[in-house]
C-alpha positions as CSV (number, residue, x, y, z in Angstrom):
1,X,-2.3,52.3,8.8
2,X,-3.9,54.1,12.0
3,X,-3.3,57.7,12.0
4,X,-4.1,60.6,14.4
5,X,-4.6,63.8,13.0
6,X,-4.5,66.7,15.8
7,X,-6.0,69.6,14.5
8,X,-8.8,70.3,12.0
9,X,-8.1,73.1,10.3
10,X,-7.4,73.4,6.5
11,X,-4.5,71.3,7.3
12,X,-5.3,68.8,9.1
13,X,-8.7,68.6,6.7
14,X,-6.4,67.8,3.7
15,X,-4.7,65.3,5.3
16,X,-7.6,63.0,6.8
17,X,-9.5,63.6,3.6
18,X,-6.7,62.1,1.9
19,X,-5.9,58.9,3.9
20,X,-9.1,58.3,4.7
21,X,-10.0,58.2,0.8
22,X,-7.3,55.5,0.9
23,X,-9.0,53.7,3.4
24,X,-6.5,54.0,6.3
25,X,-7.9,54.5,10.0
26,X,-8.0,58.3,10.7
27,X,-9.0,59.7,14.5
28,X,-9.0,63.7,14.4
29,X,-8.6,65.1,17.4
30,X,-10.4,68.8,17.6
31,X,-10.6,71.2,20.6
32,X,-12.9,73.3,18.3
33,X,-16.7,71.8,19.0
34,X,-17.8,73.4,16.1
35,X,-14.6,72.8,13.7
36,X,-15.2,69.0,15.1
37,X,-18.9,68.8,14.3
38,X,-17.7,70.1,10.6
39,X,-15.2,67.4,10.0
40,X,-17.4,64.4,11.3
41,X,-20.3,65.6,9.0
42,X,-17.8,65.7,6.1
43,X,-15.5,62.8,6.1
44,X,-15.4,59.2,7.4
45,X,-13.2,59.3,10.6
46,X,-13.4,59.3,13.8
47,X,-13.3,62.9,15.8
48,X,-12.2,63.0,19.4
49,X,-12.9,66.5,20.9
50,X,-10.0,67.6,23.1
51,X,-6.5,68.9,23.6
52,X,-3.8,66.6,21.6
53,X,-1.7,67.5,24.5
54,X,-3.5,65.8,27.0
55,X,-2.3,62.2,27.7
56,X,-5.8,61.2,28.3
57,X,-7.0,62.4,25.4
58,X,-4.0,61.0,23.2
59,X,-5.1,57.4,24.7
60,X,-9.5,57.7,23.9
61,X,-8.0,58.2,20.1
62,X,-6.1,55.2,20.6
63,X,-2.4,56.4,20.8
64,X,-0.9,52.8,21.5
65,X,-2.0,51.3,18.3
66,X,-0.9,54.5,16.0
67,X,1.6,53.8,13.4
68,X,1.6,58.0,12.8
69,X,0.3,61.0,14.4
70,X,0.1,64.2,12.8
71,X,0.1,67.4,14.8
72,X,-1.1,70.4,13.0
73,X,-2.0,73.0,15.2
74,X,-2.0,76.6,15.1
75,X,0.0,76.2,18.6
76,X,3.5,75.6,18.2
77,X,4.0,73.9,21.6
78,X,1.2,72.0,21.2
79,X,1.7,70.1,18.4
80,X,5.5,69.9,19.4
81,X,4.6,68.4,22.7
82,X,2.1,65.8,21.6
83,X,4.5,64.5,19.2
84,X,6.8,64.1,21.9
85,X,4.1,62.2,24.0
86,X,3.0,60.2,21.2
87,X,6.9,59.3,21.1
88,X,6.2,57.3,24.3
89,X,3.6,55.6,23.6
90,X,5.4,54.0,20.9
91,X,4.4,56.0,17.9
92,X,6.5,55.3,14.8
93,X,6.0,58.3,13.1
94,X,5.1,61.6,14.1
95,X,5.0,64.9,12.3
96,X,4.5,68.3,13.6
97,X,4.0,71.8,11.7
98,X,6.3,74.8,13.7
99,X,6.3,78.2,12.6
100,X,8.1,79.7,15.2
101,X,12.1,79.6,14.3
102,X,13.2,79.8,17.7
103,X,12.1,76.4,17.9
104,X,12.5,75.0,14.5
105,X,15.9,76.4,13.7
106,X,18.0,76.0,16.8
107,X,21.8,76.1,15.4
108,X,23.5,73.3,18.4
109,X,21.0,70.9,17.7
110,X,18.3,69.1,15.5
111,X,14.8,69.9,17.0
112,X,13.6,66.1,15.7
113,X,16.4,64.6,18.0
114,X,16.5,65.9,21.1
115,X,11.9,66.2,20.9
116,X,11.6,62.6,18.7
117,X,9.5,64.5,16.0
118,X,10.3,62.9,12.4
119,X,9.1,65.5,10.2
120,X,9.3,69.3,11.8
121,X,7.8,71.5,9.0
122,X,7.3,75.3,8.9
123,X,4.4,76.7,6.4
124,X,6.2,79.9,6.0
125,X,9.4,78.5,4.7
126,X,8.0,76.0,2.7
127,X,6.4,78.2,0.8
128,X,9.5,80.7,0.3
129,X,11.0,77.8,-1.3
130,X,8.1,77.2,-3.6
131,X,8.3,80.8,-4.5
132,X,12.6,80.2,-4.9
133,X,11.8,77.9,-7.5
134,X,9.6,80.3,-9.6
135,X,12.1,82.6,-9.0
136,X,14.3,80.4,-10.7
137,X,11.7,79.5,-13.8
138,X,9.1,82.4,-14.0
139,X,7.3,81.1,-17.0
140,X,6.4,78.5,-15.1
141,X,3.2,78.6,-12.7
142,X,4.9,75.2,-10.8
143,X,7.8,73.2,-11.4
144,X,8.8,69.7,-9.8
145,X,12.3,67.0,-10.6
146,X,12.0,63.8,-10.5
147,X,14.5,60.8,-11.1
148,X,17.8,63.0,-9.8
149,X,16.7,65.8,-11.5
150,X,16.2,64.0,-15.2
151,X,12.6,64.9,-15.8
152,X,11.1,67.4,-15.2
153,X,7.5,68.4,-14.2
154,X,6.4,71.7,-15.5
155,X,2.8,73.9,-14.5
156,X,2.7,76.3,-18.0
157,X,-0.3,79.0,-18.3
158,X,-1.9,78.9,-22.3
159,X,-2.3,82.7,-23.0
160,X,-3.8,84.1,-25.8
161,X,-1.1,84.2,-28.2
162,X,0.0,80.5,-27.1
163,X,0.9,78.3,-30.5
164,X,-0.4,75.6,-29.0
165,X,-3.9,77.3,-28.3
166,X,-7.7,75.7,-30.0
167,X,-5.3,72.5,-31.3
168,X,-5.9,68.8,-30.2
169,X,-3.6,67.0,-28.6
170,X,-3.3,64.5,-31.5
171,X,-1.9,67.1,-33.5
172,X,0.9,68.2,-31.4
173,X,4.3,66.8,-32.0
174,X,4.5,65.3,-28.6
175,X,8.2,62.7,-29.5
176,X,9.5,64.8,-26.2
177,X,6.7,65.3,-24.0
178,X,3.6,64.3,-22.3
179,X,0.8,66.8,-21.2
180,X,0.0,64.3,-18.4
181,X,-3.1,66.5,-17.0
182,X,-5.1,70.0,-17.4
183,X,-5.8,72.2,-15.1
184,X,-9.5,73.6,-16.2
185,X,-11.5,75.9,-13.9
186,X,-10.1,74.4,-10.5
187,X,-11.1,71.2,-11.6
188,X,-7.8,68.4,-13.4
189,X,-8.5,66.6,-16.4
190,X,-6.9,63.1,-17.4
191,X,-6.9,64.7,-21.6
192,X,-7.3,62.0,-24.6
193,X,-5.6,63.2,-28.2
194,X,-9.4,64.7,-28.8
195,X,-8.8,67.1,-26.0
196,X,-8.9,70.9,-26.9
197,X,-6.2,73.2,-25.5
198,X,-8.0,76.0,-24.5
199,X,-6.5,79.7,-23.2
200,X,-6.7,79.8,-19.3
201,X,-5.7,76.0,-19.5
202,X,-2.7,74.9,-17.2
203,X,-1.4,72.2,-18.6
204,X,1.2,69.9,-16.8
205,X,4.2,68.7,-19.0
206,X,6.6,66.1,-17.9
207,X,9.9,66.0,-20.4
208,X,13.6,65.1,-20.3
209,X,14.9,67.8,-18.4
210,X,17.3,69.3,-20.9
211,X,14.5,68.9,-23.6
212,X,12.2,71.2,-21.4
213,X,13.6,74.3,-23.6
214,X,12.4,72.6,-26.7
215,X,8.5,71.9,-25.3
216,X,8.6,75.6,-23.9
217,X,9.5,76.6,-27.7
218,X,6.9,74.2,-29.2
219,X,4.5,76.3,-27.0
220,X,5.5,79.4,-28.0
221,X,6.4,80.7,-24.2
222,X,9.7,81.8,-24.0
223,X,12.2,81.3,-21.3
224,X,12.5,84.2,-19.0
225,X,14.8,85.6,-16.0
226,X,14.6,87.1,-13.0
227,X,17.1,89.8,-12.4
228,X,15.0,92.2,-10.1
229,X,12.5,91.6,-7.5
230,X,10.4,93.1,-4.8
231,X,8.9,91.4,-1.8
232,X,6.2,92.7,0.4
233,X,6.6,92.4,3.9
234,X,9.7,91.5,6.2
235,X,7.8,88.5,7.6
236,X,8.7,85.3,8.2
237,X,8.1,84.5,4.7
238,X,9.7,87.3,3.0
239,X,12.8,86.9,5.6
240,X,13.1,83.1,4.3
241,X,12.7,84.0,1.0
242,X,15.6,86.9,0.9
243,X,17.6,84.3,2.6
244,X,17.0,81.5,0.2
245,X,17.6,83.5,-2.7
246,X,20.8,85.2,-1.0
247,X,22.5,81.7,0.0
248,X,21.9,80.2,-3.8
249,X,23.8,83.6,-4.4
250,X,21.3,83.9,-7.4
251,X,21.8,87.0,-9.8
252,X,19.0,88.6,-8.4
253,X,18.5,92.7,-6.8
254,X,16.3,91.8,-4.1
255,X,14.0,95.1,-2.6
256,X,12.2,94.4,0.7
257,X,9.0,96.6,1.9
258,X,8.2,96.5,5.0
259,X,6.1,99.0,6.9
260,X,7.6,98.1,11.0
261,X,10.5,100.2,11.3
262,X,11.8,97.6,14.0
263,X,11.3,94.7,10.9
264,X,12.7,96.6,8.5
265,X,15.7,97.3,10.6
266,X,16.2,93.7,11.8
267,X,16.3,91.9,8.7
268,X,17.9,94.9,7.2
269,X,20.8,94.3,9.7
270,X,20.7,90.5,9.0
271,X,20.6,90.8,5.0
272,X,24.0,91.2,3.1
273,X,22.9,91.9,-0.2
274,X,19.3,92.8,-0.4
275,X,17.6,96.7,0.1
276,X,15.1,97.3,3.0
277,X,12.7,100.1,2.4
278,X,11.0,101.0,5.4
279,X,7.3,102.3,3.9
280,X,4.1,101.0,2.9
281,X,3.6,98.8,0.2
282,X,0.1,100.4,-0.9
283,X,1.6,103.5,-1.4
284,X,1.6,104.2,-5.1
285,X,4.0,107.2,-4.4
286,X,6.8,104.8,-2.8
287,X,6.2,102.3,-4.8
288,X,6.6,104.6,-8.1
289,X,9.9,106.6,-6.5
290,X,11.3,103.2,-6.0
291,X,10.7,102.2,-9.4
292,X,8.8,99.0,-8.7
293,X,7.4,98.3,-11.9
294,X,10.7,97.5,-13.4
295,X,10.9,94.7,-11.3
296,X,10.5,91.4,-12.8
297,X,8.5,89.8,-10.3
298,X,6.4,91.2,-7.0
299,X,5.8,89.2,-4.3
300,X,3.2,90.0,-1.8
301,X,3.8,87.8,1.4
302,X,2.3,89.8,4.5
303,X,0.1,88.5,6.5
304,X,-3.0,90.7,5.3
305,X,-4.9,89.1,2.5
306,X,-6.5,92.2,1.4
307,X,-3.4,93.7,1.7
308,X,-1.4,91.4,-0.3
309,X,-4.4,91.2,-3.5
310,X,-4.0,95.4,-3.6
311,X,-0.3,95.8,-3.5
312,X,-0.1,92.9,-6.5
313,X,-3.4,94.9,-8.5
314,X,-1.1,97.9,-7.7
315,X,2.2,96.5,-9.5
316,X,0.8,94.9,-11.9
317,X,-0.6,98.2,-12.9
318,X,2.4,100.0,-12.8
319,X,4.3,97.3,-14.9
320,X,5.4,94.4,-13.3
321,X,5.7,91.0,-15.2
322,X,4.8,88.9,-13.0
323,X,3.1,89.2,-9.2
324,X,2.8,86.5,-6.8
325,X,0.1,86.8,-3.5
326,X,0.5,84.9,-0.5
327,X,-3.1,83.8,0.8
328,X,-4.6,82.4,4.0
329,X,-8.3,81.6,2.6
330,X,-7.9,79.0,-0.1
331,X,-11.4,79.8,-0.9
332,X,-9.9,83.7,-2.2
333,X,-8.0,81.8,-4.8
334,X,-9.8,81.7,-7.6
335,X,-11.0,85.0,-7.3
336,X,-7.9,86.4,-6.9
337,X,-6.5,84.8,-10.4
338,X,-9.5,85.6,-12.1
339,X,-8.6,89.5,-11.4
340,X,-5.0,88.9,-12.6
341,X,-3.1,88.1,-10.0
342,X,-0.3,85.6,-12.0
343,X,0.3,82.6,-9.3
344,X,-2.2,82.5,-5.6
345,X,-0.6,80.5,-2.9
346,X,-1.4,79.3,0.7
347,X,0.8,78.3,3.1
348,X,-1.9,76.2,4.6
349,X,-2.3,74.1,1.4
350,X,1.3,73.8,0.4
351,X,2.2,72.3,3.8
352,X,-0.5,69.9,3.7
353,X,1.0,68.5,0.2
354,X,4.4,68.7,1.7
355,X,3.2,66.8,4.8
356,X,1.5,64.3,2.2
357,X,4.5,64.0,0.6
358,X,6.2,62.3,3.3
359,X,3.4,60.5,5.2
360,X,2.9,58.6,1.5
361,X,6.4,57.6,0.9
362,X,6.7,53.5,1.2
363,X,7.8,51.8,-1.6
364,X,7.1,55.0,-3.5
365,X,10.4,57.4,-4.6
366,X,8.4,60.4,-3.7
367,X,5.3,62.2,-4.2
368,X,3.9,65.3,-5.4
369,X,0.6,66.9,-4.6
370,X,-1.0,68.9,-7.5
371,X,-3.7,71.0,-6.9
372,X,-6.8,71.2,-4.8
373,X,-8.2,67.8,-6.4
374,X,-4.9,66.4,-4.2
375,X,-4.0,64.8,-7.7
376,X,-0.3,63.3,-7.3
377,X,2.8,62.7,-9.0
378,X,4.3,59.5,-8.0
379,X,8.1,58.1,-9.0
380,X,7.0,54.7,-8.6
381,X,9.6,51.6,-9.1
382,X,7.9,48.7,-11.1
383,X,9.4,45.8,-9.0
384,X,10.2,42.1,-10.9
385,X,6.7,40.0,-10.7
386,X,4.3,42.5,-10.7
387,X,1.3,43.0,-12.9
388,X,3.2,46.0,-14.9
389,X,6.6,43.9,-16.1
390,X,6.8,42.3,-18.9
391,X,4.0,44.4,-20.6
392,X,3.5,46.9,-23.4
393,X,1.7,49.8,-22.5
394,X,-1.2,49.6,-24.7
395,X,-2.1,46.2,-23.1
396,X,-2.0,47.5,-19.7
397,X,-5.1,47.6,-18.1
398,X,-4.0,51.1,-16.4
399,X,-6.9,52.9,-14.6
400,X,-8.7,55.9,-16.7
401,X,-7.5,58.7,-13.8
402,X,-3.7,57.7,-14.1
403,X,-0.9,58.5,-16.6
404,X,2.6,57.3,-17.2
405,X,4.6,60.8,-18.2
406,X,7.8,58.9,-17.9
407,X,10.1,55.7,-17.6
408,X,13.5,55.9,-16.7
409,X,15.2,53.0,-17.3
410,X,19.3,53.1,-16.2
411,X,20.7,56.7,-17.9
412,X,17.3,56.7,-20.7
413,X,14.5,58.9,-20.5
414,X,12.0,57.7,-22.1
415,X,9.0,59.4,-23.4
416,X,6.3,56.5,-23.4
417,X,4.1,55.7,-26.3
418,X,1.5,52.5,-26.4
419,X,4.3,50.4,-27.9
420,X,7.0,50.6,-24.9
421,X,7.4,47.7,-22.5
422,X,7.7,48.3,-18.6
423,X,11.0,46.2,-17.5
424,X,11.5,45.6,-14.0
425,X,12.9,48.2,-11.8
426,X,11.8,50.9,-14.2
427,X,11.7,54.1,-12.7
428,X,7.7,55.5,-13.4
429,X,6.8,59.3,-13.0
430,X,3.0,58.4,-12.7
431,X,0.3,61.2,-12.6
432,X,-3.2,60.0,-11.2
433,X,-6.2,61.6,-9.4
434,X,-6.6,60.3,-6.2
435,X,-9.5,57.7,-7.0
436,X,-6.8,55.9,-8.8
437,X,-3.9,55.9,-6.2
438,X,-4.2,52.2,-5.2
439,X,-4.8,50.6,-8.7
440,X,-2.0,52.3,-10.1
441,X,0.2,51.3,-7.3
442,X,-1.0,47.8,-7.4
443,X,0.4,47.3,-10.8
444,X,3.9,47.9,-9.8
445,X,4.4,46.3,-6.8
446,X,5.2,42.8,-5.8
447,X,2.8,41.0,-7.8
448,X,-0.2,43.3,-7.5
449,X,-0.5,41.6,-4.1
């Protein structure tokens, strides 16, 4: 597959790193002269310096042969304009990331009809929803469904007192689970039943949906709600997120800080059930009259990094359970856990996985990106004649960076074990790094080919 990649920031990094790695043909096209020297040190593409806007620049990256072009600007119109020239060329598939709601939430129409854009995504409300879902499970640190919602993929922190912490694998009753990976100082490991669980280990689980209870008792971390939260800032992201969580009509007291009287006021007016404080969120005085530590969880989603890492320090200190930061510079992260901030995330990085998500889809179900080794979670379909049917796990040659966490087969979830057989049309929830990505979907389709 060609694809052209327009814009090379953090985003548009990801993204050629990945399909390049697979071996597809990437152009990047940089206006940057700096930010394009970077990226065709780094990686193995092709960099066009220029606008992605510009016909004649579209056409020296070789716009007529594209199957996709990704535009990923910090410009709006940009990337929504070459999308739409890339339409006429002929492009198949385009996607283009748009903050601005004006243009991405127009209430007559759909934005991807009348421009031709295929995927329109907005960083900002993609990550409100990530934070909706913790909202919804807040002893998790990530949470994912696959199968209709069956099984269930589950991010759990080890802590201290975690029943399942200094034990091996092997001795683990594991009939209802599978840890298929562990997230260890930034860095995911495949484990073997000699593994250690360590505290500070993430651990993903993949389970039978309704036995997720069970695994969360099995490692001692109890199921917890969210009845009262605060958000920081009456931004973009805070606005989606106090909308989200107000249209799922979720038993939730929402408090908004926000320090613009005109923001407060607006999405006060535009809010039915949520409080607006007009005041500033590093002010231990508001913060301690409006009795913020009882909340459940703090968000911090300004656009101020600094600002966002104080306010969570702040709340944590006064009581909250849990704090979440919103972050620009993915390279802040770890720091910013390391100090005890509970769950770090960028905008930047969770539209790259969301925009990988969809660019990957084929013959795969879906896709999802884990973590900043771009590991993924593929729902895979083993298809009749390929290597995988007809064979029991334990004589599958299955590459060492890949596991199967689950086979659904019809109404059965399966938990796998060497002795199960794939059958074709098996439904596979398969976690691999990305080294493996093409050897593990080799042995499911039609015959390896």
């Amino acid at each position: 597959m060609k694809c052209i990649i327009i814009g090379a920031g953090k985003v548009g990094f990801s993204i050629a790193q990945l399909l390049s790695s697979e071996d597809h043909d990437v152009v990047v096209i940089e206006q940057d002269e700096d930010r394009a020297a970077v990226v065709d040190e780094a990686l193995d593409v092709q960099v066009v310096a220029g606008s992605g806007a510009s016909w004649a620049v579209l056409e020296t990256a070789g716009v007529k042969t594209a199957d996709m072009v990704v535009a990923v600007t910090e410009l709006d119109e940009l990337n929504m304009i070459a999308c739409l020239l890339a339409k006429q060329y002929g492009v198949k598939t385009t996607v283009a990331r748009v903050r601005d709601p004006e243009y991405a939430e127009t209430p007559h129409f759909s934005p991807e009809a009348l421009l031709g854009i295929d995927l329109i995504i907005n960083p900002e409300k993609v990550t409100a929803l990530e934070i909706a879902k913790i909202v919804k499970h807040p002893e998790a640190l990530n949470i994912d469904y696959y199968a209709d919602g069956r099984v269930q993929l589950t991010e759990l922190p080890i802590l201290d007192d975690s029943l399942i912490k200094d034990k091996q694998l092997k001795e683990l009753d594991t009939s209802k689970f599978v840890i298929v990976s562990i997230l260890r100082n930034h860095k995911m490991i495949i484990p073997s039943g000699e593994d250690v669980i360590y505290a500070g280990d993430r651990p993903f689980v993949i389970a039978n949906t309704k036995d997720m209870p069970d695994v969360l008792k099995l490692f001692g971390i109890r199921r917890q709600k969210v009845e009262n939260i605060t958000i920081l800032g009456a931004g973009r992201t805070g606005r989606y997120l106090a909308e989200i969580l107000e249209e799922q009509k979720a038993p939730v007291n929402i408090k908004i800080i926000e320090k613009d009287t005109r923001k407060a006021m607006e999405l006060s007016e535009s809010l039915k059930n949520s409080l607006v404080i007009n005041g500033d969120g590093s002010d231990l005085d508001l913060l301690e009259t409006e009795n913020v530590g009882q909340s459940d969880l703090f968000v911090a989603a300004t656009d101020d990094d600094k600002l966002n890492l104080l306010c969570s320090l702040i709340a944590k200190n006064l009581g909250v359970k849990k704090t979440i930061a919103k972050v620009k510079r993915s390279d802040i992260m770890p720091l910013m856990e390391q100090i005890g901030i509970d769950i770090v995330l960028s905008p930047r990085i969770l539209t790259a996985g969301a925009i990988l998500k969809y660019i990957r889809k084929g013959d795969i179900i879906s896709v999802t990106v884990l973590g900043e080794d771009r590991a993924e979670m593929l729902e895979l379909l083993a298809l009749p004649g390929s290597l995988a049917v007809g064979k029991q796990l334990k004589k599958l040659k299955f590459p060492s960076g890949a596991v199967i966490g689950a086979i659904v087969r019809g109404n059965q979830v399966i938990v796998p074990s060497g002795h199960d057989e794939i059958k074709a049309f098996d439904h596979l929830m398969v976690f691999t790094l990305p080294k493996s990505i093409h050897k593990v979907e080799k042995l499911f389709n039609n015959g390896g080919k």
